[in-house]
PLY file of the C-alpha trace (Angstrom):
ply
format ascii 1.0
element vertex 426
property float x
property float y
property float z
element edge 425
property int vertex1
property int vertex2
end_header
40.03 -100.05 167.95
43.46 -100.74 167.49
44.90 -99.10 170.20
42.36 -101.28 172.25
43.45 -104.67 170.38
45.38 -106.09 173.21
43.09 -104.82 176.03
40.30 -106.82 174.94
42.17 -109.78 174.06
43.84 -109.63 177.48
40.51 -109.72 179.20
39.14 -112.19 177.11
41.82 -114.85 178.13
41.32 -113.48 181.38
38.15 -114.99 181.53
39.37 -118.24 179.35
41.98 -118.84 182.43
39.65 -117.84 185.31
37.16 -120.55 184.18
40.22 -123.00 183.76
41.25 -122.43 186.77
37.46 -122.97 188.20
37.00 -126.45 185.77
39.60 -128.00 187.25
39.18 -127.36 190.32
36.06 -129.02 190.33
34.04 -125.51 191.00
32.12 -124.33 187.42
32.17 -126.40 184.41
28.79 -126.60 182.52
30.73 -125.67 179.33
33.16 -128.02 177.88
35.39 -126.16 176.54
38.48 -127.50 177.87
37.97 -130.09 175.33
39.57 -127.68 172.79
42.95 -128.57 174.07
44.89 -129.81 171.21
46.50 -132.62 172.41
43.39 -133.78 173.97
41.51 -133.40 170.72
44.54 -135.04 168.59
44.13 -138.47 170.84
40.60 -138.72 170.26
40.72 -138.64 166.86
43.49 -141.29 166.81
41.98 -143.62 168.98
38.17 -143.06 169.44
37.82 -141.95 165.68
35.90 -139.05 167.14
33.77 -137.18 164.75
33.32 -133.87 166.92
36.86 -134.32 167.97
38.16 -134.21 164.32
35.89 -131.24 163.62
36.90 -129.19 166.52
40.83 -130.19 165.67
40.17 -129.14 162.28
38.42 -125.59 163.69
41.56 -124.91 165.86
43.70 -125.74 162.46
41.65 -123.50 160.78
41.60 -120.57 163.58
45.15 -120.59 163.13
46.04 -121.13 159.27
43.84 -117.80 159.16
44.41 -116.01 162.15
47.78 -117.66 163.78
48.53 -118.57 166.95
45.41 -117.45 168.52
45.22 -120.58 170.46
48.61 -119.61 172.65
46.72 -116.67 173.78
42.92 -117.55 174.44
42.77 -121.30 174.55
45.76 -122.50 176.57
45.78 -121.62 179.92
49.06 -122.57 180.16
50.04 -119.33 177.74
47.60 -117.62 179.67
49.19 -117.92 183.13
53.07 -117.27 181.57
51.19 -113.72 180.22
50.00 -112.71 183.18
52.91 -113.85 185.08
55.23 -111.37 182.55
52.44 -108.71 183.59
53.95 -109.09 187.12
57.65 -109.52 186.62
57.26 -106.65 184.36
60.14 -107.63 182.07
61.68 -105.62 179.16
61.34 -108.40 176.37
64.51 -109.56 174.18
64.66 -110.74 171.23
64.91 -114.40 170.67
66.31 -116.82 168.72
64.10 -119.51 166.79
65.46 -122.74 167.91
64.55 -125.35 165.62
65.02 -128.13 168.53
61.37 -127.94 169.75
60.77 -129.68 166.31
62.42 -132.94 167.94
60.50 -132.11 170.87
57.03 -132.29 169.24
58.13 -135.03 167.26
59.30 -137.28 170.09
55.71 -136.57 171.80
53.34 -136.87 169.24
55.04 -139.53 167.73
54.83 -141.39 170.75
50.94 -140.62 170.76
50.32 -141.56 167.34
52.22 -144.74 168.70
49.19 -145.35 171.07
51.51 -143.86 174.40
50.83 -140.85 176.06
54.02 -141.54 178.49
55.88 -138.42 176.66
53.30 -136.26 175.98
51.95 -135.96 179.38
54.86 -134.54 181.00
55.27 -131.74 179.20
52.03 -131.07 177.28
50.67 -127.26 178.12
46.96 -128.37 179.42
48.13 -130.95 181.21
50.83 -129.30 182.85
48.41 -126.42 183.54
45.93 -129.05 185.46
48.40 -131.30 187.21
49.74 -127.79 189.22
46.00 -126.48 190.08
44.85 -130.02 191.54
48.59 -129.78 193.59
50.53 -132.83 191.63
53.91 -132.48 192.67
55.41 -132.54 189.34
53.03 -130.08 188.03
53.83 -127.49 190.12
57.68 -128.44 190.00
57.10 -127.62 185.78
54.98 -124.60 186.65
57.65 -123.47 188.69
60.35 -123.58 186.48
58.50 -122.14 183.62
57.46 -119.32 185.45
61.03 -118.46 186.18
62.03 -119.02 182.27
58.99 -116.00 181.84
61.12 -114.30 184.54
64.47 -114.22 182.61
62.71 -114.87 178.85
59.40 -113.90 178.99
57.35 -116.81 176.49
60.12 -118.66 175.58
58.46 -122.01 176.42
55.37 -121.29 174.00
57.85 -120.23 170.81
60.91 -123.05 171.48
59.86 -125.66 173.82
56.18 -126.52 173.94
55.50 -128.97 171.34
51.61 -127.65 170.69
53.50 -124.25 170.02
55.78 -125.68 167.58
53.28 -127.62 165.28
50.97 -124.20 165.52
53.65 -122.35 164.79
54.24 -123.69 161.01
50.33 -123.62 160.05
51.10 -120.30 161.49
54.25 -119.67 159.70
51.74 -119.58 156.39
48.66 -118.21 157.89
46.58 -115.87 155.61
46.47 -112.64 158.44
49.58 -111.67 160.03
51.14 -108.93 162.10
53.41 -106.80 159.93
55.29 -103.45 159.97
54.52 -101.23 157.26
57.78 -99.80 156.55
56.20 -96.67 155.30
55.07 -95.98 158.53
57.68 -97.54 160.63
60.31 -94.84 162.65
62.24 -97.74 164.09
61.57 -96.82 167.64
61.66 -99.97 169.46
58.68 -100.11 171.33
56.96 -103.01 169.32
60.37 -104.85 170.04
60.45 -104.32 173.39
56.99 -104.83 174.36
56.84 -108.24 172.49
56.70 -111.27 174.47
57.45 -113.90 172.13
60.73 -111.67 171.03
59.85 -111.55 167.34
60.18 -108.47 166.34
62.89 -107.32 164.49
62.27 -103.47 164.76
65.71 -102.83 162.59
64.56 -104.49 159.98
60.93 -104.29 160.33
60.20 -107.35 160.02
57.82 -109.90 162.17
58.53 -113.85 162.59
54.66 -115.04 162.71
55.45 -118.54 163.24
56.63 -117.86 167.01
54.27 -114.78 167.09
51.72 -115.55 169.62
49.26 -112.81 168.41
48.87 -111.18 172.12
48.65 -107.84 169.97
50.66 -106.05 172.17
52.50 -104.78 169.39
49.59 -103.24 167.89
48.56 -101.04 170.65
51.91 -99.68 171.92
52.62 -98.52 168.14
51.99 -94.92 168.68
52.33 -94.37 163.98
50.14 -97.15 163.22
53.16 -99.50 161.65
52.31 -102.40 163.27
49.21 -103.98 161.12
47.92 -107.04 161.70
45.79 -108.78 158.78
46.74 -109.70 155.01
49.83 -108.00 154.10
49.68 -106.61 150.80
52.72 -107.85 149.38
53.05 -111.92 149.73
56.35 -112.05 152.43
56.44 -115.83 152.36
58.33 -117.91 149.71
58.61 -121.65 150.64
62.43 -121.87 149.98
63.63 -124.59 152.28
67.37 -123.97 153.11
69.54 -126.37 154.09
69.44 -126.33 157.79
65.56 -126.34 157.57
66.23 -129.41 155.34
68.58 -131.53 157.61
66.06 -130.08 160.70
62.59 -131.21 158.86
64.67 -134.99 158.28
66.07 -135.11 161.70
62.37 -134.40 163.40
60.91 -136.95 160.74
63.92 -139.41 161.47
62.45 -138.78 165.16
58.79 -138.90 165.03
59.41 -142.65 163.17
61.27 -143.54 166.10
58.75 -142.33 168.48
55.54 -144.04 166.83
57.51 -146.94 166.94
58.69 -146.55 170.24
54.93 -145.40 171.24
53.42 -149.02 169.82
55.93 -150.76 171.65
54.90 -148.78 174.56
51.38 -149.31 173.99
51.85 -153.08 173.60
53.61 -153.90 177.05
52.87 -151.39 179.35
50.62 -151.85 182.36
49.97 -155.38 181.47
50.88 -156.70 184.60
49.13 -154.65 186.73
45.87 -156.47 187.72
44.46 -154.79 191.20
43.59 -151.68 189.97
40.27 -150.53 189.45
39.46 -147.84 187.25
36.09 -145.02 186.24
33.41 -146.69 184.19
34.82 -146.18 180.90
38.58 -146.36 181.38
38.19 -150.23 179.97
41.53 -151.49 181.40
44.90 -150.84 182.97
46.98 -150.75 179.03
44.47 -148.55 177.57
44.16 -145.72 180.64
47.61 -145.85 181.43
48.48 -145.47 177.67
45.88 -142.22 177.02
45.15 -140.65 180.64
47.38 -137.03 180.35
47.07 -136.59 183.98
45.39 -133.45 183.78
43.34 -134.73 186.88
39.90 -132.44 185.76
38.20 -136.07 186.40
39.69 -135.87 190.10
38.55 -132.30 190.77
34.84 -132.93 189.49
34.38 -136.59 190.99
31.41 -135.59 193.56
32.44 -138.58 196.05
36.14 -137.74 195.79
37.18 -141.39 195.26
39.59 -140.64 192.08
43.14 -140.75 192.99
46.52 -138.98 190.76
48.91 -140.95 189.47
51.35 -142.36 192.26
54.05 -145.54 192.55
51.16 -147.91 191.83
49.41 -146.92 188.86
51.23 -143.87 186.44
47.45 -142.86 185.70
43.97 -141.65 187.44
42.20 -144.48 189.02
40.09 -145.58 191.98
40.74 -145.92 195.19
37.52 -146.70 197.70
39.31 -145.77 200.93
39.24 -141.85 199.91
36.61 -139.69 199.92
32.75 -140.88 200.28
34.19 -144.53 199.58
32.34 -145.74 196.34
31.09 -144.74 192.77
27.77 -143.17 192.94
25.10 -145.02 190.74
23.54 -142.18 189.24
27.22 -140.05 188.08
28.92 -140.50 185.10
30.97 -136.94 185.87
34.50 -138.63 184.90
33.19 -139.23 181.30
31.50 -136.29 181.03
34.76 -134.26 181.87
37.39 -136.43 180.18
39.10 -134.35 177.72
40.97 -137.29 175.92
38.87 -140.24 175.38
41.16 -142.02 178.28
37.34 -142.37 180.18
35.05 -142.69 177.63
31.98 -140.84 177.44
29.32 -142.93 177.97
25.80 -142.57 179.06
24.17 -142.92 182.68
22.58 -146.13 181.26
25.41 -147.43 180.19
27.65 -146.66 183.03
25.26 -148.32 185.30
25.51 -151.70 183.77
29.57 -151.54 183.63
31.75 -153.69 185.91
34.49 -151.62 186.34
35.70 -154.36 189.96
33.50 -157.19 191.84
32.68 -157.49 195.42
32.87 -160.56 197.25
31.46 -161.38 200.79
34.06 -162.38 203.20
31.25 -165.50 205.03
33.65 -165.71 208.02
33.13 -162.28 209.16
29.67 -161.79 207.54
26.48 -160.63 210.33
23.47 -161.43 208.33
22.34 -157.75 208.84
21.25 -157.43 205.82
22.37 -153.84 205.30
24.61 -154.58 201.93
21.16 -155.87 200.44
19.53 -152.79 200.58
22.18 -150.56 199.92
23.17 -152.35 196.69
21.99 -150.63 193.37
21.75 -153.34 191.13
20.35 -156.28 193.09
23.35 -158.17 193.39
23.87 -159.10 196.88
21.20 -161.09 198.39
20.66 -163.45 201.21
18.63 -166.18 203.38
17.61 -165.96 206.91
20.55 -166.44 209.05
23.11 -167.14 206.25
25.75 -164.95 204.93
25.16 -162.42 202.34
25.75 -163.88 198.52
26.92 -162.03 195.92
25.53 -162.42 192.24
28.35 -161.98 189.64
26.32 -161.70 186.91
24.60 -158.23 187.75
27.47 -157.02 190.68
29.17 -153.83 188.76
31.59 -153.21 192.35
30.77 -149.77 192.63
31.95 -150.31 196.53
28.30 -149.35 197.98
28.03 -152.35 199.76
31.93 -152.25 201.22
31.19 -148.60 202.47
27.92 -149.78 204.00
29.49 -153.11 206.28
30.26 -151.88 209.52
31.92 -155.45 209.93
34.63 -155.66 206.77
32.72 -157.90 205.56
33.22 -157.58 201.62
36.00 -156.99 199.43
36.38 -155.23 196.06
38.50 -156.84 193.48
39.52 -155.38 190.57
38.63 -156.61 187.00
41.26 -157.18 184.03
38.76 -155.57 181.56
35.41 -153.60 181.94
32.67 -154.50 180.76
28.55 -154.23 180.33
26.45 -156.61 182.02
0 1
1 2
2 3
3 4
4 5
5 6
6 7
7 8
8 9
9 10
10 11
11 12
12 13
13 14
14 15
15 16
16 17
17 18
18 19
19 20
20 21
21 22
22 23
23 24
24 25
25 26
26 27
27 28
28 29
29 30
30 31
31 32
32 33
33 34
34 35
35 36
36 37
37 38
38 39
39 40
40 41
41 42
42 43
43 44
44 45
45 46
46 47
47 48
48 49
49 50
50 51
51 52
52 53
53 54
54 55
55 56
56 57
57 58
58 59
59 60
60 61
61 62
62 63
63 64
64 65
65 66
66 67
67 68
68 69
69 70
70 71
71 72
72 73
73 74
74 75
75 76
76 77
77 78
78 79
79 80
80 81
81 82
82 83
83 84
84 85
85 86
86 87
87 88
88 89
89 90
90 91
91 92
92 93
93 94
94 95
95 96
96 97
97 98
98 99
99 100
100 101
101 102
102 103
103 104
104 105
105 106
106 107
107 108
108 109
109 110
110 111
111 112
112 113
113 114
114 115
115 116
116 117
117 118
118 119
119 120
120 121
121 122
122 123
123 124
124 125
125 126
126 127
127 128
128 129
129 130
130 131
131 132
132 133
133 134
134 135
135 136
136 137
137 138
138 139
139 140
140 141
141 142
142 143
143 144
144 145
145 146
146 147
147 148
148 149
149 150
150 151
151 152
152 153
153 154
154 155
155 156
156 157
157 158
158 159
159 160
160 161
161 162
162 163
163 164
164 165
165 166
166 167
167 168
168 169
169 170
170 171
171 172
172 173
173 174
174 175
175 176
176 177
177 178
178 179
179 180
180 181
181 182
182 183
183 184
184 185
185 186
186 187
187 188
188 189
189 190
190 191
191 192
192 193
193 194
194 195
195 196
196 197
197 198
198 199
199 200
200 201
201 202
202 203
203 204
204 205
205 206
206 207
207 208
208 209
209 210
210 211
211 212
212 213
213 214
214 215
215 216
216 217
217 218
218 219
219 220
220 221
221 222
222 223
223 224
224 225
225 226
226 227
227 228
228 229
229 230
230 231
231 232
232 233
233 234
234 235
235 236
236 237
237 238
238 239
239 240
240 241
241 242
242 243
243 244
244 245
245 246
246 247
247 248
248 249
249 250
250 251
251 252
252 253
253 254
254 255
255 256
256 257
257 258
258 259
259 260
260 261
261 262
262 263
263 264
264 265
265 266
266 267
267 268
268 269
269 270
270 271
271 272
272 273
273 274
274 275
275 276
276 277
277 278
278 279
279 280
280 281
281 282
282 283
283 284
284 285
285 286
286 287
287 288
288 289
289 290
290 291
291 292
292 293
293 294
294 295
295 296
296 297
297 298
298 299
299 300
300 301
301 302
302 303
303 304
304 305
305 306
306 307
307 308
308 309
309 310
310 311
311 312
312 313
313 314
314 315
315 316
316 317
317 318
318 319
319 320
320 321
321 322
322 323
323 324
324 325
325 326
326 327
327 328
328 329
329 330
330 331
331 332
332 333
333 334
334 335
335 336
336 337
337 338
338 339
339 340
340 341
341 342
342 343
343 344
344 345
345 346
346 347
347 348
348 349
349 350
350 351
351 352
352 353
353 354
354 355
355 356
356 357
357 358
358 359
359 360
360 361
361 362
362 363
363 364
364 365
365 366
366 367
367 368
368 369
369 370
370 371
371 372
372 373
373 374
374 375
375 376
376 377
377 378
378 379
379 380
380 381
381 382
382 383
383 384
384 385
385 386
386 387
387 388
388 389
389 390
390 391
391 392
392 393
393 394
394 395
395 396
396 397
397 398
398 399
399 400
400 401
401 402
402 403
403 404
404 405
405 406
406 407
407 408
408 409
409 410
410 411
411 412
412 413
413 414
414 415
415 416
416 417
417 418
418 419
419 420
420 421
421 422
422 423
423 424
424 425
C-alpha cells in the first residue's frame, strides 16, 4: 500500500482539480466544495458569524493538526496545478531553505481581513488566484504565470515560503500528531526521497524531515525502495517547543505586522468604496463598502451566472458586480446562483424568496420617449410598472426590485436602471 501512497493521492487531487477547474467555469458544480477554501471559510466566520463556516474551518484545522498539510495537496487547486505542472517540467527537486518571511506575508493579509479588507488577501490568496486565471482575469493569469515558472526553477516553493494559507498550515502542521519520518534504522542515505521531494524538505544526510513545509504529496514514501520513509506517529517525540532567538524576533516582527494590518484593514474597511454610488450589485452583496471589502475575485459567481450579466473587477468597481448591457441583459427572477456559489459571504446566501423581494437598483420610465406599448407591464415580475390607456408607463417604487426585465424588454430606451446605495427587502 505504501508503494501506492502517492498514486492514489495523485489521482485523488486529480479529480479535486478537474472539478475545480469545471466549478468555475460555470460547467459542474452540484457539490460545494469549493467552500473549503480557507480563506473563504476564515471571512465568513469573521463577518457572517457562520456556524457551518466555523465548523468546516475547524475540520480543515483539525485535518491538518493530525494529518498535516493535506489541504496543499487535495483541497487547493492552486497546489494542485503547481504538482502537475512539476510532473511536466520534470524537475530534479533541491532542497530549500525555510524562509521565515512568508510569516509577514500571512500576517499582512489576514490581518488586513480580520481588519474587515480583503484588498491584500485577494491578490495573492491560492483559490482566488486559481479562479481569477480559469475565468481569463488578466492578473490571474499574469500570477499563474509566474508561479508556474517558480515550479520550473523551484518546484513548490510558493506553497512552503510565499503563500500565506501555506504558512499558517504549516505551524499547526509543524506539531501535527502523524508525520513523515525516516527511520534511521532503515535509512541507506541514498537520496531518492531528497530528490523526489517537491517541497525540498528532506534532509537525506541527516535523515531528517521538516513537516511544517512538508506538503504530504507522499512521494517520498513510494520512491523509498527500504521502507525508511514512514509516515504516521513517530515513535520517539522529535518536537520540543524551544523558541530560538530568530524565531523570537520573527514571531514579534509578524505580530508587530498583523497589528498594523488589522488596523490598516479597519481603516480600509471604513473609507473604501464609499463614494461609489452607480453600481449595482447580486441580490445579497448589500452595498458597494461591504462587496468591495469581502469579494476575493475568484469570479465562480461570474462563471455560474446563467444570464451572464456579472462582470470582473475593472477601473470602475475593484469587485464583481452587474452590468445589464452583457449577456441576456437582466437578473432572472427565479436564480439566486451567485449566493448559492459565493464562497465568502461577499453575496450572501439567501433564499429564492428572499432574493425576489430585494432591491438590489430601481428602474425609472424615461415619459419622453415612452410608447404606451405596454410590453414592460407584462414582462415585469413583481407588478411594479403599470399604466393607463394612452399614458406613459409608471413605475411603483415600493415593489420595483430593478432586476432590468423591463429595460431589456423596451425596444424604445425607454427606462433606466439606477443603482441603489444599500439593498434591501421590500
Amino acid at each position: 500500500m505504501k508503494k501506492y501512497s502517492y498514486t492514489i493521492r495523485l489521482i485523488i487531487a486529480g479529480i479535486v482539480g478537474v472539478l475545480t477547474i469545471l466549478a468555475i467555469s460555470g460547467i459542474f458544480y452540484p457539490v460545494k466544495f469549493l467552500d473549503l477554501q480557507f480563506s473563504a471559510l476564515l471571512q465568513r466566520v469573521i463577518f457572517d458569524y457562520s456556524i457551518i463556516a466555523l465548523g468546516l474551518l475547524l475540520g480543515v484545522v483539525l485535518l491538518t493538526f493530525l494529518f498535516g498539510r493535506f489541504y496543499c495537496s487535495i483541497i487547493c487547486p492552486f497546489g494542485i496545478l503547481q504538482e502537475f505542472a512539476a510532473l511536466l517540467f520534470r524537475r530534479k527537486s533541491l532542497p530549500q531553505k525555510n524562509f521565515k518571511f512568508k510569516y509577514i506575508i500571512a500576517a499582512l493579509t489576514f490581518g488586513g481581513l480580520v481588519g474587515g479588507s480583503a484588498l491584500l488577501i485577494r491578490y495573492i490568496d491560492p483559490y482566488t488566484v486559481f479562479g481569477s486565471a480559469i475565468s481569463i482575469s488578466i492578473f490571474g493569469i499574469i500570477f499563474t504565470l509566474a508561479v508556474l515558472a517558480l515550479v520550473f526553477f523551484k518546484n513548490r516553493f510558493f506553497c512552503t515560503n510565499i503563500c500565506p494559507v501555506g504558512a499558517v498550515l504549516g505551524l499547526i502542521s509543524k506539531f501535527s500528531l502523524c508525520k513523515i519520518y525516516i527511520d534511521k534504522n532503515k535509512c541507506v542515505s541514498c537520496g531518492l526521497c531528497a530528490n523526489s521531494c517537491p517541497s525540498g524538505c528532506i534532509d537525506h544526510k541527516e535523515k531528517t524531515v521538516d513537516n511544517e513545509t512538508c506538503v504530504k504529496c507522499l512521494k517520498c514514501i513510494s520512491v523509498c525502495r527500504g521502507g525508511a520513509v514512514e509516515f504516521g506517529i513517530k515513535p520517539k517525540k522529535e518536537v520540543k517547543f524551544n523558541i530560538k532567538r530568530r524565531e523570537f524576533i520573527w514571531a514579534a516582527a509578524a505580530l508587530a505586522v498583523l497589528g498594523g494590518a488589522v488596523k490598516a484593514g479597519i481603516e480600509i474597511g471604513d473609507k473604501f468604496a464609499k463614494k461609489i454610488r452607480d453600481i449595482i450589485l447580486p441580490p445579497g452583496a448589500e452595498n458597494t463598502q461591504r462587496m468591495t471589502n469581502k469579494c476575493l475575485n475568484c469570479n465562480l459567481c461570474i462563471e455560474n451566472c446563467p444570464n451572464k450579466i456579472l462582470v470582473k473587477s475593472n477601473e470602475n468597481f475593484s469587485a464583481v458586480h452587474i452590468d445589464y448591457s452583457k449577456g441576456e441583459g437582466f437578473c432572472k427572477y427565479d436564480c439566486n446562483e451567485c449566493s448559492k456559489v459565493c464562497p465568502s459571504g461577499a453575496i450572501k446566501k439567501i433564499s429564492i424568496e428572499e432574493k425576489q423581494k430585494t432591491r438590489i437598483a430601481m428602474a425609472m420610465v424615461k415619459q419622453e420617449k415612452c410608447n404606451s406599448c405596454d410590453v414592460c407591464t407584462f414582462e415585469c415580475p413583481t407588478g411594479a410598472i403599470s399604466k393607463k390607456d394612452g399614458e406613459p408607463a409608471v413605475v411603483d417604487g415600493s415593489k420595483c426590485i430593478g432586476c432590468g426585465k423591463c429595460k431589456h424588454a423596451c425596444k424604445f430606451d425607454a427606462i433606466e436602471i439606477f443603482a441603489v446605495n444599500e439593498q434591501v427587502v421590500i
